[in-house]
C-alpha positions in Angstrom: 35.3 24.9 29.2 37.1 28.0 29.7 35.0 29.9 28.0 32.3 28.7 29.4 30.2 31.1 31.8 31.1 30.5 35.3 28.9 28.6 37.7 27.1 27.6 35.1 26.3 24.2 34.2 27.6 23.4 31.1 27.2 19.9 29.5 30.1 18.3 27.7 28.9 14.2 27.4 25.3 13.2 27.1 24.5 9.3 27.6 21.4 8.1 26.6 21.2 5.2 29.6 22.8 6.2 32.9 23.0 2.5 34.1 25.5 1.5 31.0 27.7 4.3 32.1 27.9 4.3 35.7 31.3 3.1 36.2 32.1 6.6 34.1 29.6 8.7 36.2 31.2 7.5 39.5 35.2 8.3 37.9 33.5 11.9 37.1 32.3 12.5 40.7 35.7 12.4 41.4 36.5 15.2 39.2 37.1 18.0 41.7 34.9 20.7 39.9 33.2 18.2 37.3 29.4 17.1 38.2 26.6 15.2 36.4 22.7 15.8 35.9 20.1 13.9 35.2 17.7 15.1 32.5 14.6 14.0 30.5 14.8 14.5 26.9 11.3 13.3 24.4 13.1 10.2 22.6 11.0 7.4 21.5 7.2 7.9 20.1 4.3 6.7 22.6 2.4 6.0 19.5 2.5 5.7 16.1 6.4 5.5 16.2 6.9 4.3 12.3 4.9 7.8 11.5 6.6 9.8 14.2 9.9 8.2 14.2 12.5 8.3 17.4 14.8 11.2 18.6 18.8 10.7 19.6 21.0 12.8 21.3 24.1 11.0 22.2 27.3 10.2 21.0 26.8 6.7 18.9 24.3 8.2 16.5 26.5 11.2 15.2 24.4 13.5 16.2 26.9 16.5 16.0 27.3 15.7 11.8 23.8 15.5 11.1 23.1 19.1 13.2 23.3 22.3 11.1 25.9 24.8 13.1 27.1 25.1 16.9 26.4 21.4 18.4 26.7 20.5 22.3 25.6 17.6 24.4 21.7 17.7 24.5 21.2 18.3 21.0 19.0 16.3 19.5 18.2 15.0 16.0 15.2 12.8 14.7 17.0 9.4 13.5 13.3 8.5 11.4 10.1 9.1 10.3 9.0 12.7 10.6 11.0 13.7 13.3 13.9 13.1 10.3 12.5 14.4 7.5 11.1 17.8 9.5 14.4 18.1 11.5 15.6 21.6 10.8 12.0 22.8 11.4 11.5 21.1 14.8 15.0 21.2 16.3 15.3 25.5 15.3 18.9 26.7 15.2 20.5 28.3 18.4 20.6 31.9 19.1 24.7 33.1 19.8 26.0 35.9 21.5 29.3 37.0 22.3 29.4 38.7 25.4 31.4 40.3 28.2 31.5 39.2 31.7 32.9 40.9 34.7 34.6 39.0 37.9 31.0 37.8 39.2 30.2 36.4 35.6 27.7 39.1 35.0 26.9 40.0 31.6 27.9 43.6 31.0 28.0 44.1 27.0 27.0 42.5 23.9 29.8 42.3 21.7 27.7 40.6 18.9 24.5 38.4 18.1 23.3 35.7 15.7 19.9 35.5 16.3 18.2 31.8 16.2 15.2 30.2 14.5 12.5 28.9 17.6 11.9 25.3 17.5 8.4 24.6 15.4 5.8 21.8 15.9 4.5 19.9 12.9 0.8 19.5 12.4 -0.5 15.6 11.2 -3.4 14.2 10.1 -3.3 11.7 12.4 -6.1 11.0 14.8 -5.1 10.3 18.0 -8.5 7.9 19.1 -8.1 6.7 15.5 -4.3 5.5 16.0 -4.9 4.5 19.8 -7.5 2.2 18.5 -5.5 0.9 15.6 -2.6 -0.1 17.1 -4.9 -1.6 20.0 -6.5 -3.6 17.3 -2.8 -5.3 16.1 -2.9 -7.1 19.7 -5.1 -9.7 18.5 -2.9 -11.2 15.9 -1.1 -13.6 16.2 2.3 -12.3 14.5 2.9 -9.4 12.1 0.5 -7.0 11.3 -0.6 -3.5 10.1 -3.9 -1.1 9.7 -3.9 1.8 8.2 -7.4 4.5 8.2 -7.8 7.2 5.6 -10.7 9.8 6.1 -13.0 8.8 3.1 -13.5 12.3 1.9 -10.1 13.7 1.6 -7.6 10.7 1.9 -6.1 12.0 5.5 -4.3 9.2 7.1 -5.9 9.0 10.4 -3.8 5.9 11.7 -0.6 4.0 10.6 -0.3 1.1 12.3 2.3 -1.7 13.0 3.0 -4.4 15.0 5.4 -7.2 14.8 5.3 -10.8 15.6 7.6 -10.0 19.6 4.5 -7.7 20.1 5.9 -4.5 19.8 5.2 -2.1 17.0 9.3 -0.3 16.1 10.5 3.1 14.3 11.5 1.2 11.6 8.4 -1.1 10.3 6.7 1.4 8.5 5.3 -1.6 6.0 1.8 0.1 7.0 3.0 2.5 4.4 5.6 0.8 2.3 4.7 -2.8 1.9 4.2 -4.5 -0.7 2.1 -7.5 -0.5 -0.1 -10.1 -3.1 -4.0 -8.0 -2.1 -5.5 -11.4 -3.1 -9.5 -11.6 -2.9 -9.5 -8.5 -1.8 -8.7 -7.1 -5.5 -12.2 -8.2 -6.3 -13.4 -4.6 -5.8 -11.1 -3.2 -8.3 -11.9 -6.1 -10.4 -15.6 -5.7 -10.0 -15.5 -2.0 -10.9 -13.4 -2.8 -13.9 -15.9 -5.2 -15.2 -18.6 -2.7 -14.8 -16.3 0.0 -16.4 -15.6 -2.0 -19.5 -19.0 -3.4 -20.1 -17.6 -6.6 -19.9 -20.8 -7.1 -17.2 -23.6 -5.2 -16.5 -25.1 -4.9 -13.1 -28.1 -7.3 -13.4 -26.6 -9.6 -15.8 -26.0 -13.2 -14.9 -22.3 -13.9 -13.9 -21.4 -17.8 -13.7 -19.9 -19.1 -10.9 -18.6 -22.8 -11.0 -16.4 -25.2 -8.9 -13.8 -24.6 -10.7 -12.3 -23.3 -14.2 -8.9 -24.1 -15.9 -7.1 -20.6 -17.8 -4.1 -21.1 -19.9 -3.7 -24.3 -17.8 -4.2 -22.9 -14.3 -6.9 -24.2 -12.1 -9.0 -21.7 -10.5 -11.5 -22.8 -8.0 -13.3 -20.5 -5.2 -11.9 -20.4 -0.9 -14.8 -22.3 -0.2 -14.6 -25.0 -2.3 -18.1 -24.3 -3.8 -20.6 -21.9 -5.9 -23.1 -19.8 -6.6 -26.2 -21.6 -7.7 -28.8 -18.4 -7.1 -28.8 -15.2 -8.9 -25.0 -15.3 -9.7 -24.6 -11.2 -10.5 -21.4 -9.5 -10.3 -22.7 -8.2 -7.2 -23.0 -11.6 -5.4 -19.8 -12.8 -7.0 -18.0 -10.1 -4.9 -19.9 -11.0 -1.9 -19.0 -14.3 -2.0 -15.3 -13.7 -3.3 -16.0 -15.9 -6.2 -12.5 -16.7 -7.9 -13.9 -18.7 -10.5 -16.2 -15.9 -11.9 -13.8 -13.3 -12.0 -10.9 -15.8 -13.8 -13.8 -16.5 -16.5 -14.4 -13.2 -17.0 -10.8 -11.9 -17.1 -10.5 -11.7 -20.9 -13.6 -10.1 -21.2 -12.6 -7.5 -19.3 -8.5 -7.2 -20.6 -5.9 -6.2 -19.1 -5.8 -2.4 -19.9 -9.0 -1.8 -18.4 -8.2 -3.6 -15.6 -4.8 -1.7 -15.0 -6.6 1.7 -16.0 -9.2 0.8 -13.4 -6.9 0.3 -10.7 -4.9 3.5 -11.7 -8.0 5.3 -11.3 -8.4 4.3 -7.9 -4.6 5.7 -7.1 -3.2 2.0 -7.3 0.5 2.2 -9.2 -0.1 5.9 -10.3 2.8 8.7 -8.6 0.9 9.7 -5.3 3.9 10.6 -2.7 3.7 11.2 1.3 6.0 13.5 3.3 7.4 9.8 4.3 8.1 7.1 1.7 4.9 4.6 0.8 4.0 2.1 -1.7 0.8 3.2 -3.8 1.5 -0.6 -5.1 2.2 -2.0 -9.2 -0.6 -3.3 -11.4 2.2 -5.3 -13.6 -0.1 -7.7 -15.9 1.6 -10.7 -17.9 0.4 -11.1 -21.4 -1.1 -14.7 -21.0 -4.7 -15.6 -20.1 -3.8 -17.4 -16.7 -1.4 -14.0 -16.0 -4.9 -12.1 -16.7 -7.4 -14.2 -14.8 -4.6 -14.7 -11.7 -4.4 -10.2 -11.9 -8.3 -10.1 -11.1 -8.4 -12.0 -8.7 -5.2 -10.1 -6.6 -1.9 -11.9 -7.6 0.5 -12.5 -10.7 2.2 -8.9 -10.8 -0.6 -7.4 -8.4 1.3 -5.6 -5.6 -0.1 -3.3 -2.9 0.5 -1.4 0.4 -2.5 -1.1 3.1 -2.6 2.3 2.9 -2.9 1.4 -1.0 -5.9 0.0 -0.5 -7.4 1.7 2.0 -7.6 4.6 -0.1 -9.3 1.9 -2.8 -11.8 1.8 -0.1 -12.5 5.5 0.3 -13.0 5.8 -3.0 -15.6 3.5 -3.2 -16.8 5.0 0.1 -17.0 8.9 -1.4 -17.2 8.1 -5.6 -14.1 10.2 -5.6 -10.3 8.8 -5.2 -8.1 11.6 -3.5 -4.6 11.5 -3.0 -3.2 10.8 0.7 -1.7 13.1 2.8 -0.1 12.8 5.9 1.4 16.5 7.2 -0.6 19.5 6.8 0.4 22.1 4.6 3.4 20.4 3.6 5.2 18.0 1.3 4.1 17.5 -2.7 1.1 18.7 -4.5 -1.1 16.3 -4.7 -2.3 14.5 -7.8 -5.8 15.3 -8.9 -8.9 13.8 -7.6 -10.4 11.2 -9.8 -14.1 11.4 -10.0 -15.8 7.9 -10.4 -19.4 6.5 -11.7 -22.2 6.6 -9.1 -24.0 4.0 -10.8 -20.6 1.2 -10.9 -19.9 2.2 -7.7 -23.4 1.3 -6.1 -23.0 -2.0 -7.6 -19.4 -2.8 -5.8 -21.0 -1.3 -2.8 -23.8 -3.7 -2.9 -21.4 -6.7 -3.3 -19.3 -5.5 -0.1 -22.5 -4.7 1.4 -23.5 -8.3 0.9 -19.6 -9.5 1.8 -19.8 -8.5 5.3 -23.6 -9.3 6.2 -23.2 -13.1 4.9 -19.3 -13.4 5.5 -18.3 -11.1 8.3 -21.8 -10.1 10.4 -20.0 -9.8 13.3 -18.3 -6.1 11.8 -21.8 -5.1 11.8 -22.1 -5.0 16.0 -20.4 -2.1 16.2 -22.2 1.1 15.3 -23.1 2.4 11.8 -23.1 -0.7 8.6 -19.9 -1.8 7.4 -18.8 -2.6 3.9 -15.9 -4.6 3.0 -14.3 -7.7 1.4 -11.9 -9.9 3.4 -9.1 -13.2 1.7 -6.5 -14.9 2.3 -3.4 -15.5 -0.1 0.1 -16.7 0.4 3.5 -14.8 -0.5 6.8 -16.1 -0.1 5.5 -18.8 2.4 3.4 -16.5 4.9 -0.1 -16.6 4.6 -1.7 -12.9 4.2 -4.8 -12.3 6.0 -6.7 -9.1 4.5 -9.7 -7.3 5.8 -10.4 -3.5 3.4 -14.0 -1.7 3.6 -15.0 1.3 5.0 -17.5 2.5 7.7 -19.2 5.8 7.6 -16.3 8.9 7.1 -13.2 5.9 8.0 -12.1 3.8 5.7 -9.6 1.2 6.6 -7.6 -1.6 5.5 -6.0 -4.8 8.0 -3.1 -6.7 6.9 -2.5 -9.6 8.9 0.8 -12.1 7.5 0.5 -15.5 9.7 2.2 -18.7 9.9 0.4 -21.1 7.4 -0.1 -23.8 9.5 -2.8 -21.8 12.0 -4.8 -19.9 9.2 -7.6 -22.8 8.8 -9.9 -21.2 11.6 -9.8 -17.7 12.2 -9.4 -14.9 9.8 -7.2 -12.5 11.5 -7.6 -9.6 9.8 -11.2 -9.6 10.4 -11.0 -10.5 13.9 -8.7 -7.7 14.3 -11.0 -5.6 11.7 -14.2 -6.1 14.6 -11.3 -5.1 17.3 -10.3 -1.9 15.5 -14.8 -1.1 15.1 -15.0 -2.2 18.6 -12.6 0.5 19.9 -13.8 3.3 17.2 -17.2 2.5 19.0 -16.6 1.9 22.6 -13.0 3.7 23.5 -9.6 2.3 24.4 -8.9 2.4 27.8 -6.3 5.3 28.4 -2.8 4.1 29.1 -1.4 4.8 32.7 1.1 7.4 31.4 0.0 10.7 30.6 -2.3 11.7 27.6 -0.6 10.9 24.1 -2.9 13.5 22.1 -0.1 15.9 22.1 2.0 13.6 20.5 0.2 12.1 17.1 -1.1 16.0 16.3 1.8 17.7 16.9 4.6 14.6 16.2 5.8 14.8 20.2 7.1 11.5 21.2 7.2 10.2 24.8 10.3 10.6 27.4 13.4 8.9 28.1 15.9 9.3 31.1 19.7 10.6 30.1 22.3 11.7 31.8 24.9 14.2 31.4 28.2 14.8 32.3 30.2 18.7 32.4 31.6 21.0 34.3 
């Protein structure tokens, strides 16, 4: 303080709510000499907040350890997400002078200077329609959920979405990115590719479908209870999510061509993001029921949605590409693995199929979507899954439900046609100002502080 320039305002306490502290505001007027301010630092994200992560300045988070050199109130530091991992290059580093002052506190030398870094911006991949429409899409359910959109031809994550069962999406739930969930049905395209890949099928081959089959004493029957009685190809088994086709041909196909299938579409393989994620385990047991239950999504099977939303933009482009999430930063990616056109157009067709006999209603909304949508159960929450792509977006929907409401609607494809809906037609722009600024550059939105000095 008494070094301090004079008549200068110069902050000594920063308080994140005013209203908390207003007993200690009102014994500070009384300061003779001491006054407050009120000021409006960015703290908490607008949108995609387990991407973007939240920003504290005040005295409970420890902000003065975690900042590199000379600290004062107002000082802020990202406490997650991007706005932790990039802190030193968005916060910049204070420039210092010592200086000489004469009796009306004019400067009137420099004695000596340390000159400071500017704060920088960092660029995303997010899309800020993309994300608006995403996280608009999460309203539908019922309790948890999250969506995740990866642009087909480079793997860009274009949204991360989260919302949880209070309806609020926080900087902490980043299971958009980290989860790891039982993909169920859904697996059925990395199943379907495997079978073409190890010739345990070919495309125009017959492919029974019964009621039901027993494995290494497991019982497998299909969601619907019934069967495919008319040209039962691979294809159609995928359209339909056929359980009972893929468990009898799980030994056919074997368990290191289904693992090395879904390794080559980036599932458990050492893809990384500039923030942690999950690119999921493909962990087989060594008995037949282990196999047949791996092919068709459980029994050591583990993924992330962004996991398999990449699965889907491989299929989409005929290429897998590692994700990425910041431009121009983080790890090299892996390389691209290049797939077979011909497999590919076969798992297309049974998507294809999925959504215009399952789903028809995804089809309302601009160009034709392809997809496969299940329903499984881990640790006694029912998982709702929607994964499929349309045009250059490929997406995946994760919803987790309460057991007891999941005989009616599937949620993740409600919130699938939601998501198309508002890709389509807009989301009506929130009452606060634009949030553009803050998924491409990693901005958040503002919060009202005070501080205290003299």
């Amino acid at each position: 303080m008494r070094s301090a320039p004079p008549e200068q305002f110069q902050p000594l306490v920063l308080m994140r709510d005013a209203n908390v502290g207003r007993d200690l505001l009102g014994q500070v007027a009384a300061i003779p000499g001491a006054d407050t301010q009120s000021v409006e630092i960015n703290l908490t994200p607008s949108v995609a907040p387990a991407v973007l992560g939240e920003v504290a300045g005040t005295a409970e988070h420890r902000v003065s350890s975690r900042v590199p050199g000379a600290y004062q109130a107002g000082d802020t530091v990202g406490l997650d997400g991007l706005q932790n991992i990039f802190q030193n290059e968005l916060a910049g580093s204070a420039t210092t002078q010592v200086v000489s002052l004469d009796a009306d506190g004019q400067i009137t030398d420099v004695l000596e200077s340390w000159r400071g870094d500017l704060s920088g911006g960092i660029a995303t991949t997010l899309d800020a329609e993309i994300q608006r429409s995403a996280e608009a899409a999460l309203e539908v359910l019922p309790g948890n959920g999250y969506l995740v959109a990866v642009d087909v031809g480079s793997g860009d994550v274009l949204a991360a979405a989260a919302r949880q069962s209070d309806g609020t999406g926080g900087t902490t739930d980043d299971a958009a990115l980290t989860g790891s969930y039982a993909p169920g049905g859904v697996f059925t395209i990395v199943s379907a590719l495997a079978a073409l890949e190890s010739g345990a099928v070919t495309p125009d081959a017959e492919m029974p479908c019964g009621y039901q089959t027993e494995i290494g004493g497991q019982t497998f029957t299909n969601p619907d209870n019934g069967s495919l009685q008319v040209a039962p190809t691979l294809a159609r088994n995928l359209a339909f999510q056929c359980s009972v086709g893929f468990a009898d041909l799980s030994d056919e196909v074997g368990a290191q061509a289904l693992a090395d299938t879904a390794r080559r579409l980036g599932l458990d393989t050492e893809w990384q993001l500039a923030l942690p994620a999950n690119p999921g385990v493909v962990d087989i047991g060594h008995g037949a029921a282990d196999l047949a239950m791996a092919v068709n999504g459980d029994q050591g099977v583990r993924v992330s949605p962004l996991s398999m939303a990449l699965v889907a933009a491989a299929v989409a482009d005929g290429t897998w590409n590692a994700p990425s999430l910041v431009r121009e930063e983080g790890p090299t990616p892996i390389a691209p693995t290049e797939l077979d056109h011909a497999d590919l157009e076969v798992v297309r067709e049974g998507m294809r199929q999925a959504v215009a006999q399952r789903m028809s209603l995804l089809n309302a909304y601009g160009d034709e979507v392809l997809g496969q949508a299940a329903r499984t159960e881990q640790d006694g929450t029912a998982l709702h899954w929607f994964v499929g792509y349309q045009g250059d977006v490929a997406f995946a929907v994760l919803a987790e439900v309460d057991p007891a409401v999941t005989l009616v609607n599937q949620h993740a494809v409600s919130s699938a046609a939601t998501f198309l809906n508002h890709l389509a037609n807009g989301v009506p722009e929130p009452a606060a100002a634009s949030t553009d600024d803050a998924v491409d550059q990693a901005e958040t939105g503002t919060g009202a502080t005070d501080q205290t000095g003299s």
